[in-house]
N, CA, C and O atoms as a Tinker XYZ file with bonds, in Angstrom:
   408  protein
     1  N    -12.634000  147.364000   97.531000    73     2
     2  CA   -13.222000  146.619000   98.589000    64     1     3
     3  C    -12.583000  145.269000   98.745000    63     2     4     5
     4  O    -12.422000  144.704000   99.827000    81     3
     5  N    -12.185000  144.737000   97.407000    73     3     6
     6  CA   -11.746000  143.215000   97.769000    64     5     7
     7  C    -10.445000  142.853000   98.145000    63     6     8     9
     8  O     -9.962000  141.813000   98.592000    81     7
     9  N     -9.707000  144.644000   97.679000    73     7    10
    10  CA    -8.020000  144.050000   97.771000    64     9    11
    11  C     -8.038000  144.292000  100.115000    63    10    12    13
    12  O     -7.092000  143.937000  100.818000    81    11
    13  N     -9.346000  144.933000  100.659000    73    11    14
    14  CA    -8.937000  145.041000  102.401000    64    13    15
    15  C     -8.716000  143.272000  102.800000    63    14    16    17
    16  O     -7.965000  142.727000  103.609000    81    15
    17  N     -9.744000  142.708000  101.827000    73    15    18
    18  CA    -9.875000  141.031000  102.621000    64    17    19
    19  C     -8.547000  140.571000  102.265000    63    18    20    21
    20  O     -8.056000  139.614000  102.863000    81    19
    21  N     -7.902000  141.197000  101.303000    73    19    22
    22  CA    -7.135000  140.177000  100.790000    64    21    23
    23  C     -5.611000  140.561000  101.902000    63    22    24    25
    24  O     -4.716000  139.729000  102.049000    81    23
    25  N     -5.588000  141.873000  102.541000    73    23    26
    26  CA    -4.618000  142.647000  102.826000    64    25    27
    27  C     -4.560000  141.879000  104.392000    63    26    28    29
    28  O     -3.518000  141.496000  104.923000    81    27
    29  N     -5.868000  141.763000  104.951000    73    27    30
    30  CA    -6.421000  140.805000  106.215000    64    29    31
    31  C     -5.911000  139.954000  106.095000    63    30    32    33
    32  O     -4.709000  139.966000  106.360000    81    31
    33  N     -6.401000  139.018000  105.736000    73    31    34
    34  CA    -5.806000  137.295000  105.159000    64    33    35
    35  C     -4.608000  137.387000  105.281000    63    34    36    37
    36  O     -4.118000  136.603000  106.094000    81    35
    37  N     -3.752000  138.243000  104.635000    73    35    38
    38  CA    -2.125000  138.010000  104.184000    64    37    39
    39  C     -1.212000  138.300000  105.702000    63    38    40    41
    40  O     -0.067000  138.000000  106.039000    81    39
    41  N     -2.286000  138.996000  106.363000    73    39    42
    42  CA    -1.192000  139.945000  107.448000    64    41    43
    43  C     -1.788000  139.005000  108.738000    63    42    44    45
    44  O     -1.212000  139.220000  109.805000    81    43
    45  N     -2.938000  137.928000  108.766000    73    43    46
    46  CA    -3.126000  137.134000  109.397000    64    45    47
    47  C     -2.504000  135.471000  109.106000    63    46    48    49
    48  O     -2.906000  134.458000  109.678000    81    47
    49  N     -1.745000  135.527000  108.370000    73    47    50
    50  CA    -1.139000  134.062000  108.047000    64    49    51
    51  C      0.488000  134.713000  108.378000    63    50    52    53
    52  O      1.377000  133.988000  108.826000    81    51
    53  N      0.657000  135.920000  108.131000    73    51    54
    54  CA     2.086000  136.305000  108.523000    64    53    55
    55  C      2.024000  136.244000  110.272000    63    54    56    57
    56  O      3.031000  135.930000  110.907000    81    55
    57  N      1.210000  136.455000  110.696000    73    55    58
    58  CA     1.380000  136.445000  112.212000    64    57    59
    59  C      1.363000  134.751000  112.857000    63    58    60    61
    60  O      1.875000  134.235000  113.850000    81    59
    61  N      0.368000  134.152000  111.562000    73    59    62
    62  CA     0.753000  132.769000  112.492000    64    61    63
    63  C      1.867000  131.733000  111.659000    63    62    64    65
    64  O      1.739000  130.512000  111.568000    81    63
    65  N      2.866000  132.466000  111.145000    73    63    66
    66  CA     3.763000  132.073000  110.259000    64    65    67
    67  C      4.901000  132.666000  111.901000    63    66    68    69
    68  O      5.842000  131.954000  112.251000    81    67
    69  N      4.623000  133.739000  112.524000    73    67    70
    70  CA     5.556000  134.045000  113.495000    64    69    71
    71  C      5.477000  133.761000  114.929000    63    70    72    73
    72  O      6.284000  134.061000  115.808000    81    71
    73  N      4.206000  133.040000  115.028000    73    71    74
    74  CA     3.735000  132.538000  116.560000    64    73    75
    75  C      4.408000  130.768000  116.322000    63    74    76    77
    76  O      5.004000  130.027000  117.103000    81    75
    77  N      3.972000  130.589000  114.887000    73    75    78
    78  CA     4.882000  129.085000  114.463000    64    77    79
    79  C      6.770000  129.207000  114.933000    63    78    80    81
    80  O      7.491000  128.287000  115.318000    81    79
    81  N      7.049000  130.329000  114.768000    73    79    82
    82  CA     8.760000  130.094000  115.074000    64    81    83
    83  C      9.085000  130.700000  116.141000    63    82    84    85
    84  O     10.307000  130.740000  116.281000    81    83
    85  N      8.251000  131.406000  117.313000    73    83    86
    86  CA     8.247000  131.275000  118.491000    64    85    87
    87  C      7.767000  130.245000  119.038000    63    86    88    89
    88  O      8.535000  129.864000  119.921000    81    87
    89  N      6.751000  129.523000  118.932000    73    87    90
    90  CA     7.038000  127.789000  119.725000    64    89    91
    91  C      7.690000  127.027000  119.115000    63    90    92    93
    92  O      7.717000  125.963000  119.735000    81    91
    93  N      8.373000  126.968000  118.013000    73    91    94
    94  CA     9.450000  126.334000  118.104000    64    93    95
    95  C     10.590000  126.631000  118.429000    63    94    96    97
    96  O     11.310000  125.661000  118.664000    81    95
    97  N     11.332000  128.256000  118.604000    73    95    98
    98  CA    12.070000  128.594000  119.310000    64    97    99
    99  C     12.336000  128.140000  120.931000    63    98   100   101
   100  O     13.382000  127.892000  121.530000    81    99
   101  N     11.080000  128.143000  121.317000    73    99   102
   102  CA    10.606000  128.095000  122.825000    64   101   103
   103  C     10.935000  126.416000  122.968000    63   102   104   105
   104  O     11.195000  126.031000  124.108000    81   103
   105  N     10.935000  125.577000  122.057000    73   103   106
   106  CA    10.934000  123.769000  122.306000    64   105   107
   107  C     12.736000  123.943000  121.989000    63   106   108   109
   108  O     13.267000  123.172000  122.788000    81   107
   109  N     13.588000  124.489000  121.336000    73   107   110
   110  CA    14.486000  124.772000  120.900000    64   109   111
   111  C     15.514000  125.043000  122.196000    63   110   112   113
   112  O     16.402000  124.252000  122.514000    81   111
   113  N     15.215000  126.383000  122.928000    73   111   114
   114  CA    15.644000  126.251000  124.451000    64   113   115
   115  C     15.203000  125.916000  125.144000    63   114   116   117
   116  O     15.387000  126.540000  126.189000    81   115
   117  N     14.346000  124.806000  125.218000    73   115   118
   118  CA    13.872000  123.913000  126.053000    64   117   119
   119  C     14.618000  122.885000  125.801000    63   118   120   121
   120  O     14.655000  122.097000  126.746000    81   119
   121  N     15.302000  122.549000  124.783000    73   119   122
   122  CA    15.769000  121.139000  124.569000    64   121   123
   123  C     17.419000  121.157000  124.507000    63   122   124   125
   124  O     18.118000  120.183000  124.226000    81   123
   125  N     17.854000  122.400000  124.811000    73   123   126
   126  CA    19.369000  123.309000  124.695000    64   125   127
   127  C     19.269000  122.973000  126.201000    63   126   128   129
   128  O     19.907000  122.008000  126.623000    81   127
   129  N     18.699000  123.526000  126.824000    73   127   130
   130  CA    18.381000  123.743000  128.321000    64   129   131
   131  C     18.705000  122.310000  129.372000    63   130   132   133
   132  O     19.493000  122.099000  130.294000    81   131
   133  N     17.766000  121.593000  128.756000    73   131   134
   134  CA    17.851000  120.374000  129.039000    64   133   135
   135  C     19.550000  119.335000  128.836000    63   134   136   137
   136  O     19.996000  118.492000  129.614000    81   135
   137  N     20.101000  119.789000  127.619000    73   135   138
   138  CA    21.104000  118.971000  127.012000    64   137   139
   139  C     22.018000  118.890000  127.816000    63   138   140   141
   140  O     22.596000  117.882000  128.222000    81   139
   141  N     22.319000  120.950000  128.304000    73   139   142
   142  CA    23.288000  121.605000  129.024000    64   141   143
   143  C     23.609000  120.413000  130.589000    63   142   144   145
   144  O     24.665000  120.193000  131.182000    81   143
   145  N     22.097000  119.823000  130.851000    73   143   146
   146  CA    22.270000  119.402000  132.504000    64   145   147
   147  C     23.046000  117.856000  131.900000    63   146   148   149
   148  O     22.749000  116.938000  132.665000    81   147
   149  N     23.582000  117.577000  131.202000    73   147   150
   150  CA    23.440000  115.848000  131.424000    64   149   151
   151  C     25.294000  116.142000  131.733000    63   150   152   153
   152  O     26.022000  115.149000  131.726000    81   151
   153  N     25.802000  117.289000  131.941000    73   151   154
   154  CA    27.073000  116.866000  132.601000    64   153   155
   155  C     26.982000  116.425000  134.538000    63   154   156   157
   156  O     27.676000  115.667000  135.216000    81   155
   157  N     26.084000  117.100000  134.809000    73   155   158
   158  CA    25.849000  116.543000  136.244000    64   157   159
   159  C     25.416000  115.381000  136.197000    63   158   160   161
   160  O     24.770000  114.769000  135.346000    81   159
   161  N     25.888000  115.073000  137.344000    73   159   162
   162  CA    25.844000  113.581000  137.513000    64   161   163
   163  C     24.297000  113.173000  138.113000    63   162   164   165
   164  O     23.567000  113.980000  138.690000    81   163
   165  N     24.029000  112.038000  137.904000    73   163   166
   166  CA    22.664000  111.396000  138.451000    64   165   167
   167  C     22.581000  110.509000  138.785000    63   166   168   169
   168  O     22.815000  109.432000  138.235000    81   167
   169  N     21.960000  110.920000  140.505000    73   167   170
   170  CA    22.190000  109.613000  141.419000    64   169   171
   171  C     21.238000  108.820000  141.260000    63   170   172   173
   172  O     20.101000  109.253000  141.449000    81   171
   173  N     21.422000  107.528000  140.893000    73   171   174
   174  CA    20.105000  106.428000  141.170000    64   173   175
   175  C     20.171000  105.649000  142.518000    63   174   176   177
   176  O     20.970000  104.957000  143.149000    81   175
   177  N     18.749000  106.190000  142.630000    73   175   178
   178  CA    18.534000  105.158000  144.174000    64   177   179
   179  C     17.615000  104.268000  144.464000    63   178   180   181
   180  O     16.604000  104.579000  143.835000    81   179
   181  N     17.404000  103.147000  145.206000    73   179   182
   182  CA    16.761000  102.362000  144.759000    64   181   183
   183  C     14.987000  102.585000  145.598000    63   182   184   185
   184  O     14.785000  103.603000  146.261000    81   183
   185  N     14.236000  101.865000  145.488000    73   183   186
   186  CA    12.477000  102.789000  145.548000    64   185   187
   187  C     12.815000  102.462000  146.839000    63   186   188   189
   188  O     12.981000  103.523000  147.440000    81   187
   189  N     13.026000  101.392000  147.671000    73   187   190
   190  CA    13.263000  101.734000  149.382000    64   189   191
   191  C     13.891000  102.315000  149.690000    63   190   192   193
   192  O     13.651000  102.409000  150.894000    81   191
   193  N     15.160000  103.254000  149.331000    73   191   194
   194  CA    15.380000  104.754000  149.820000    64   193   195
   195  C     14.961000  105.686000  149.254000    63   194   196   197
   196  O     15.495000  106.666000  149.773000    81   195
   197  N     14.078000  106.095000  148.208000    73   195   198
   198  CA    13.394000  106.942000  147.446000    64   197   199
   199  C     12.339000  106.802000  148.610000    63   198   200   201
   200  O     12.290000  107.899000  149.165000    81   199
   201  N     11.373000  105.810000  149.284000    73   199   202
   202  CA    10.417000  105.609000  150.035000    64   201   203
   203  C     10.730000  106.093000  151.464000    63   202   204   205
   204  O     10.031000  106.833000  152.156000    81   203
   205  N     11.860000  105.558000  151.757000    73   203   206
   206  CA    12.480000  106.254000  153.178000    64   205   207
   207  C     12.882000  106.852000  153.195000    63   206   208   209
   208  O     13.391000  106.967000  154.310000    81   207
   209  N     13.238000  107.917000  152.305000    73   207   210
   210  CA    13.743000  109.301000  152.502000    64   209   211
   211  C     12.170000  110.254000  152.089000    63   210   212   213
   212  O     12.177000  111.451000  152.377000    81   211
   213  N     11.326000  109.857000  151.652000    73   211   214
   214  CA     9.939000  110.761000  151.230000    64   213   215
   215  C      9.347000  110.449000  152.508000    63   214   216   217
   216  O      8.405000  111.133000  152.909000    81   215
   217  N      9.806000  109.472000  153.203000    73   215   218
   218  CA     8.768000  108.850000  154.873000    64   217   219
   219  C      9.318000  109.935000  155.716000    63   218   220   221
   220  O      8.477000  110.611000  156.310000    81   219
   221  N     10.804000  110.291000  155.917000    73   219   222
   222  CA    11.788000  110.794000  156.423000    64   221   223
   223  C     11.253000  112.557000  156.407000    63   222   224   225
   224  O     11.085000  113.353000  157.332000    81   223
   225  N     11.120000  112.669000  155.145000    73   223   226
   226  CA    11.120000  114.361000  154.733000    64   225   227
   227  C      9.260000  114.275000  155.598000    63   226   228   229
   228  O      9.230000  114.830000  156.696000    81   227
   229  N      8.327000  113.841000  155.269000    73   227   230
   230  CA     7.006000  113.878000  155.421000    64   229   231
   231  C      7.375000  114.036000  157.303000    63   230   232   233
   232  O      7.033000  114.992000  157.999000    81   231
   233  N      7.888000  113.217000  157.615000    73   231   234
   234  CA     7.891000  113.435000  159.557000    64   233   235
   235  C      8.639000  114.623000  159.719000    63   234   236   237
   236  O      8.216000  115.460000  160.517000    81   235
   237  N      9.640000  114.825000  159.119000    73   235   238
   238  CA    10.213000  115.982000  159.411000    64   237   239
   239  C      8.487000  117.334000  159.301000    63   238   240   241
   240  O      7.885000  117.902000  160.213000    81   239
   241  N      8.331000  117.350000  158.243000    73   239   242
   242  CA     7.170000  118.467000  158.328000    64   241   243
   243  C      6.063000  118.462000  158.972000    63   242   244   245
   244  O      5.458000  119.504000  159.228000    81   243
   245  N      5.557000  117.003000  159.401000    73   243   246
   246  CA     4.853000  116.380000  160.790000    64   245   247
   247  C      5.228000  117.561000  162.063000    63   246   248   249
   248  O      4.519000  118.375000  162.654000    81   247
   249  N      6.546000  117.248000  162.147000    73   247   250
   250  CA     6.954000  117.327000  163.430000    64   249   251
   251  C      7.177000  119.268000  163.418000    63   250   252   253
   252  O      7.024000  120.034000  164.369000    81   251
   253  N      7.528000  119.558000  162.158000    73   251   254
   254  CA     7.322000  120.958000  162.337000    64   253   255
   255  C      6.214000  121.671000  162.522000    63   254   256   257
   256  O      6.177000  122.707000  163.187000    81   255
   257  N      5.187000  121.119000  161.904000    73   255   258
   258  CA     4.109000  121.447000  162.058000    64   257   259
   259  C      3.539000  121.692000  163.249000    63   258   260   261
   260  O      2.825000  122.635000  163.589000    81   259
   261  N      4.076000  120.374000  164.099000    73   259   262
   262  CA     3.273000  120.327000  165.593000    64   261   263
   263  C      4.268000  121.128000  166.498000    63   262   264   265
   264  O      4.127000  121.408000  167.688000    81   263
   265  N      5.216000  121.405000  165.733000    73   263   266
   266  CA     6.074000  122.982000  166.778000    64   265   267
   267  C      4.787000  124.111000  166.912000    63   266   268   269
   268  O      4.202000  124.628000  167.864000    81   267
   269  N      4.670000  124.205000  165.316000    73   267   270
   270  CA     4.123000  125.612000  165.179000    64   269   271
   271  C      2.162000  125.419000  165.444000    63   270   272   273
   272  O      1.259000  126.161000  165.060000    81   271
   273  N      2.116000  124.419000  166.058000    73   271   274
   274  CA     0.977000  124.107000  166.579000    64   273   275
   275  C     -0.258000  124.093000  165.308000    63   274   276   277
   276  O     -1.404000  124.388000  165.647000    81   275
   277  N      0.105000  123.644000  163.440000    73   275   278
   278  CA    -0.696000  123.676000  162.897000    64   277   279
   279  C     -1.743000  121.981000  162.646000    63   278   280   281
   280  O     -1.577000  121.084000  161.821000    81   279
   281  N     -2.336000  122.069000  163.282000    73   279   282
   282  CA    -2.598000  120.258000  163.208000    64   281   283
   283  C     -3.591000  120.353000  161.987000    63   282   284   285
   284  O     -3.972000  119.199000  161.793000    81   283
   285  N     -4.029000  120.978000  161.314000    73   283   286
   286  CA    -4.561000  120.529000  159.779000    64   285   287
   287  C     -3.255000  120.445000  159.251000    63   286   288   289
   288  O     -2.795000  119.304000  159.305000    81   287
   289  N     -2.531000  121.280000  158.768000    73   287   290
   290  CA    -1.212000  120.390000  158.010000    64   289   291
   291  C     -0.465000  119.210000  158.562000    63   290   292   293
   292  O      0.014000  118.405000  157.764000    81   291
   293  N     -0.283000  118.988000  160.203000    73   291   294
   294  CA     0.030000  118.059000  160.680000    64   293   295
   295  C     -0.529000  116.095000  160.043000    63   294   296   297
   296  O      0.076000  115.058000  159.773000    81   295
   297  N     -2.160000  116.611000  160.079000    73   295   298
   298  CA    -3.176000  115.589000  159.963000    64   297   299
   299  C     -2.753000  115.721000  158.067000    63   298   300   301
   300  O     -2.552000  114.656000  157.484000    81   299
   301  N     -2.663000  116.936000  157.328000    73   299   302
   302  CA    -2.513000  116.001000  155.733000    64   301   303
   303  C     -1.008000  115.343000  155.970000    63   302   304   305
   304  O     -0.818000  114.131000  155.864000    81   303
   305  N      0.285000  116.511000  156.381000    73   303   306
   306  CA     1.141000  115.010000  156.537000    64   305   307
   307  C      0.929000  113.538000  156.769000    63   306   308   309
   308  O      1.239000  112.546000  156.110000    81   307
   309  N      0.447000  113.671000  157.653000    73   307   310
   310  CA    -0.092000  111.862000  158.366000    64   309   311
   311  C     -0.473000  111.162000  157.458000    63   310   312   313
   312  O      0.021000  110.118000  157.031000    81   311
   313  N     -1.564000  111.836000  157.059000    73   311   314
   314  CA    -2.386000  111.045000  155.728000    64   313   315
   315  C     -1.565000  110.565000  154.539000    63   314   316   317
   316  O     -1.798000  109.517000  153.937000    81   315
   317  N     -0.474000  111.517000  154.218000    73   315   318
   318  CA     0.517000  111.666000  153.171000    64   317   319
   319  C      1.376000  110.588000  153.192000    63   318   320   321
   320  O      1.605000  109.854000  152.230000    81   319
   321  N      2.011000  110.468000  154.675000    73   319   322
   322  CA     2.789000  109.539000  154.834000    64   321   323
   323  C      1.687000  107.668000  155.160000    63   322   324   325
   324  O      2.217000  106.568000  155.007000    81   323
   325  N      0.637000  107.811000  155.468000    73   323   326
   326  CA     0.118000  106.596000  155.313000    64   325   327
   327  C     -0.617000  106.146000  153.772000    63   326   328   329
   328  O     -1.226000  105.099000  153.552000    81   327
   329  N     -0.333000  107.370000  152.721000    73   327   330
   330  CA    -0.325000  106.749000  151.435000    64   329   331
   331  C      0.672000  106.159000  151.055000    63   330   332   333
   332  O      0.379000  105.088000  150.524000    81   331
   333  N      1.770000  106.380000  151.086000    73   331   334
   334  CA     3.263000  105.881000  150.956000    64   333   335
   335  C      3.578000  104.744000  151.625000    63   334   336   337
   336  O      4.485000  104.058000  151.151000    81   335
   337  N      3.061000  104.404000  152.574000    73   335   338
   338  CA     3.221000  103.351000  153.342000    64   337   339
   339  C      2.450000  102.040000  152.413000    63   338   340   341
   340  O      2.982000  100.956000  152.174000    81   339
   341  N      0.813000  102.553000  151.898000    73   339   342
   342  CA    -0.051000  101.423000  151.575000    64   341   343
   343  C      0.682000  101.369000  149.902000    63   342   344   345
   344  O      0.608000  100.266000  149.360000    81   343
   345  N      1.227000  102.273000  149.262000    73   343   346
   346  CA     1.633000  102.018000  148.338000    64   345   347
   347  C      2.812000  101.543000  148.088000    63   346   348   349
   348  O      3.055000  101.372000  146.893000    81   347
   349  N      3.999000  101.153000  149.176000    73   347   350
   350  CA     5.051000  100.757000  149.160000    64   349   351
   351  C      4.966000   99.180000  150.078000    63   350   352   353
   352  O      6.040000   98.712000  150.456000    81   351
   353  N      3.709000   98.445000  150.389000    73   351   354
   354  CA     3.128000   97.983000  150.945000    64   353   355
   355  C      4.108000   96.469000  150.674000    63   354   356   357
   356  O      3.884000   95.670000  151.583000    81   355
   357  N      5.144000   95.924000  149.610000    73   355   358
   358  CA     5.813000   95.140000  149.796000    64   357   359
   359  C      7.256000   95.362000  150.040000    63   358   360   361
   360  O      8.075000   94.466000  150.242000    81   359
   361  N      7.569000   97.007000  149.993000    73   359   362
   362  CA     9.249000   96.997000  150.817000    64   361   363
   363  C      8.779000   96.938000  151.985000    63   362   364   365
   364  O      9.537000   96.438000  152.816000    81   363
   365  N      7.416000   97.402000  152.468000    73   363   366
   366  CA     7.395000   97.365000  154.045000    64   365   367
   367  C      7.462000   96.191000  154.675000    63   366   368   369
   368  O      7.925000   95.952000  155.790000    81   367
   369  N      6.684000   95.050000  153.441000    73   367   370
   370  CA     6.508000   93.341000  154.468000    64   369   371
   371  C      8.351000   92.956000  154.434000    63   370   372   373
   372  O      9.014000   92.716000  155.444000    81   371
   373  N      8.789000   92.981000  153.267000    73   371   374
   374  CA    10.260000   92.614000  153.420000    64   373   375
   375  C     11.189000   93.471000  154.466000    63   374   376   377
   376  O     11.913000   92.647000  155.025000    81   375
   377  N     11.426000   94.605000  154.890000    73   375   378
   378  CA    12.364000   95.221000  155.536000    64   377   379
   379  C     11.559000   95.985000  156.890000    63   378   380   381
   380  O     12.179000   96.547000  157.793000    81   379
   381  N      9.984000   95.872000  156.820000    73   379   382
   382  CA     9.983000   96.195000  157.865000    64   381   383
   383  C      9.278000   97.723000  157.864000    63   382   384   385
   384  O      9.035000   98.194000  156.753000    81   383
   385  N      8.896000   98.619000  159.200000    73   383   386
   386  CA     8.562000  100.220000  159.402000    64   385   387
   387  C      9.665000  100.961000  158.933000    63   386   388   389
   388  O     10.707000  100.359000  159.194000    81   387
   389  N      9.842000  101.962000  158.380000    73   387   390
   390  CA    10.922000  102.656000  159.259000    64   389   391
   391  C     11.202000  103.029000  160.279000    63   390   392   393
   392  O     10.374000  103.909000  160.516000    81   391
   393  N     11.836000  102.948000  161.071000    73   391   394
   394  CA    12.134000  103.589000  162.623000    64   393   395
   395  C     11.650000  104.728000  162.573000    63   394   396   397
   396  O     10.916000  104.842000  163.554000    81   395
   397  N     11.647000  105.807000  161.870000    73   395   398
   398  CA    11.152000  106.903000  162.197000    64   397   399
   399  C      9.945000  107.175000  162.081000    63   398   400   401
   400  O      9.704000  108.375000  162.212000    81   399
   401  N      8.642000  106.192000  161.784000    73   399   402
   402  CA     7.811000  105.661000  161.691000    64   401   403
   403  C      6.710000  105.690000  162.857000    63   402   404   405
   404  O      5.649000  106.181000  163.242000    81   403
   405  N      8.012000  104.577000  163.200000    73   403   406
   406  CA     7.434000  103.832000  164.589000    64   405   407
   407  C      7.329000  104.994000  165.655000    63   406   408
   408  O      6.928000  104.753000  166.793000    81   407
C-alpha cells in the first residue's frame, strides 16, 4: 500500500521537473528570437512624428470608415484621435494642429 504513494509522488515531481525545462526552453527561444532582430536597423523618431503619424493613420481609418458608411467606428476613431490630441497637448501649443486635422 505505501510503496503506490510513494510511486505517485515520484512520477509527480518528474513531471514538474519537465514542465520546469519547457518554460525555460520556451524563455530560451524567446530570448534567441529576440537577439536574432537587433541586426535590423531601428528607426528613432521623435514623439511629434510618432504623434503625427498615429493622427495621420487614425484619419486615414476615419475617412475609410465614412466610405463604407460605418459611423460607430467612424465616432471611436474621432474619439481616438481627440485622446492623442489632449495627451500630446504641449507639441500641439508649440507646432500647432496638424493639417490633416484641421
Amino acid at each position: 500500500g505505501g510503496s503506490e504513494s510513494d510511486t505517485t509522488s515520484s512520477s509527480e515531481s518528474e513531471e514538474e521537473i519537465k514542465e520546469t525545462k519547457v518554460s525555460s526552453s520556451r524563455f530560451a527561444t524567446a530570448y534567441e528570437s529576440s537577439s536574432e532582430s537587433e541586426d535590423e536597423v531601428r528607426v528613432v523618431r521623435s514623439q511629434k512624428d510618432r504623434t503625427w503619424s498615429s493622427i495621420t493613420e487614425k484619419i486615414a481609418k476615419m475617412k475609410n470608415a465614412k466610405k463604407n458608411s460605418d459611423w460607430s467606428a467612424m465616432h471611436t476613431e474621432f474619439d481616438e484621435i481627440n485622446k492623442i490630441i489632449v495627451k500630446a497637448k504641449m507639441i500641439i501649443l508649440t507646432n500647432g494642429l496638424p493639417k490633416q486635422y484641421v
